[in-house]
C-alpha positions as CSV (number, residue, x, y, z in Angstrom):
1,X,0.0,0.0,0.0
2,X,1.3,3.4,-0.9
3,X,0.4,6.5,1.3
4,X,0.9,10.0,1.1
5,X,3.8,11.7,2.4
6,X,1.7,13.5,5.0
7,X,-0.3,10.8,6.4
8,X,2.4,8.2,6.3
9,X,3.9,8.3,9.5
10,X,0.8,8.9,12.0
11,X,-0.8,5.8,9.9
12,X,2.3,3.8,10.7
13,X,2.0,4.5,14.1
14,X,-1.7,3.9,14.3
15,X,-2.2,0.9,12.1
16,X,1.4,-1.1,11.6
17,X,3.4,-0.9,14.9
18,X,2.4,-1.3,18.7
19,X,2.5,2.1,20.4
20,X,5.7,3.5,21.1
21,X,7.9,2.9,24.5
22,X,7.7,6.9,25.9
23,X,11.2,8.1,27.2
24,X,11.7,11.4,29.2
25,X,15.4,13.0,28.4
26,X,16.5,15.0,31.2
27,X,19.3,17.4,31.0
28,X,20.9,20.0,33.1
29,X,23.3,22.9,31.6
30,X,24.6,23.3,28.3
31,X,27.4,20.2,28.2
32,X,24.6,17.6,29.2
33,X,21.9,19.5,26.8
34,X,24.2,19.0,23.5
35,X,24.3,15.4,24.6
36,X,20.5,15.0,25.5
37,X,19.7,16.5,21.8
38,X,21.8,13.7,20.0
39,X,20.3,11.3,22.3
40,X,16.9,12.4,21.3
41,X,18.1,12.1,17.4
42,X,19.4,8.9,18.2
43,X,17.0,7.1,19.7
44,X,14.4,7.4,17.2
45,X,16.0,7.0,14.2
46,X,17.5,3.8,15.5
47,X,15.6,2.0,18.2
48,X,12.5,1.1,16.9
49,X,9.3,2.0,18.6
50,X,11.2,4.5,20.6
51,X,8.8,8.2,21.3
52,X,11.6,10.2,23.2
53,X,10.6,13.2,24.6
54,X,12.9,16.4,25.9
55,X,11.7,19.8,26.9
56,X,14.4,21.6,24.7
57,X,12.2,19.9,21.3
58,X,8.8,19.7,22.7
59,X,7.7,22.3,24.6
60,X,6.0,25.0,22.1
61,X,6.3,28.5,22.7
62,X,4.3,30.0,25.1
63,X,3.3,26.6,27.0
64,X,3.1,26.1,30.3
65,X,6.9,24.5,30.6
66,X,5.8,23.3,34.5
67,X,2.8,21.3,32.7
68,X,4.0,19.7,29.6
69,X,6.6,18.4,32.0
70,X,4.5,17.0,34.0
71,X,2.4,15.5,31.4
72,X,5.3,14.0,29.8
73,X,6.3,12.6,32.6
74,X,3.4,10.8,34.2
75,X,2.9,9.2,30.1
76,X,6.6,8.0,30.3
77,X,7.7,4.6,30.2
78,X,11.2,5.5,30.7
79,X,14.2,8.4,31.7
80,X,17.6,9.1,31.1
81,X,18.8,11.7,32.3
82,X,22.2,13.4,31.2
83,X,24.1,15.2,33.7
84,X,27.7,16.0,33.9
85,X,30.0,15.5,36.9
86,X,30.8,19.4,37.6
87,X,26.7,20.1,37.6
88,X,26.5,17.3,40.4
89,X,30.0,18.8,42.3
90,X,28.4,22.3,42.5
């Protein structure tokens, strides 16, 4: 079956695949934020199944960051969270 481009992907996710494992990315300062964003890439272009989720990518403009935190996290299957050593020192 051939779909369009723009209905491709949400059909796929609907109809051909079980729903996606939800992962919360957690990251504090810049070091550990550069890493969190190539996790994010990562993970869903390779691990299949994978909905990641980080505040830097998927909290819109103007929303509520305290509640679409929350959200995400109550819906999430599993964290990671990227820190480095001199954030947990100070």
């Amino acid at each position: 079956m051939i779909l369009p481009l723009a209905t491709s992907a949400s059909w796929h996710r609907s109809h051909r695949y079980p729903p996606g494992v939800k992962v919360f990315i957690s990251w504090s300062g810049e070091p550990s934020r550069s890493i969190a964003r190539a996790l994010d890439g990562w993970l869903e272009s390779v691990v299949q199944h994978v909905d990641a989720w980080m505040s830097d990518a998927d909290i819109g403009s103007g929303q509520r960051w305290n509640e679409a935190i929350s959200k995400s996290l109550d819906e999430t299957d599993f964290g990671i969270v990227c820190v480095m050593s001199t954030a947990i020192e100070n």
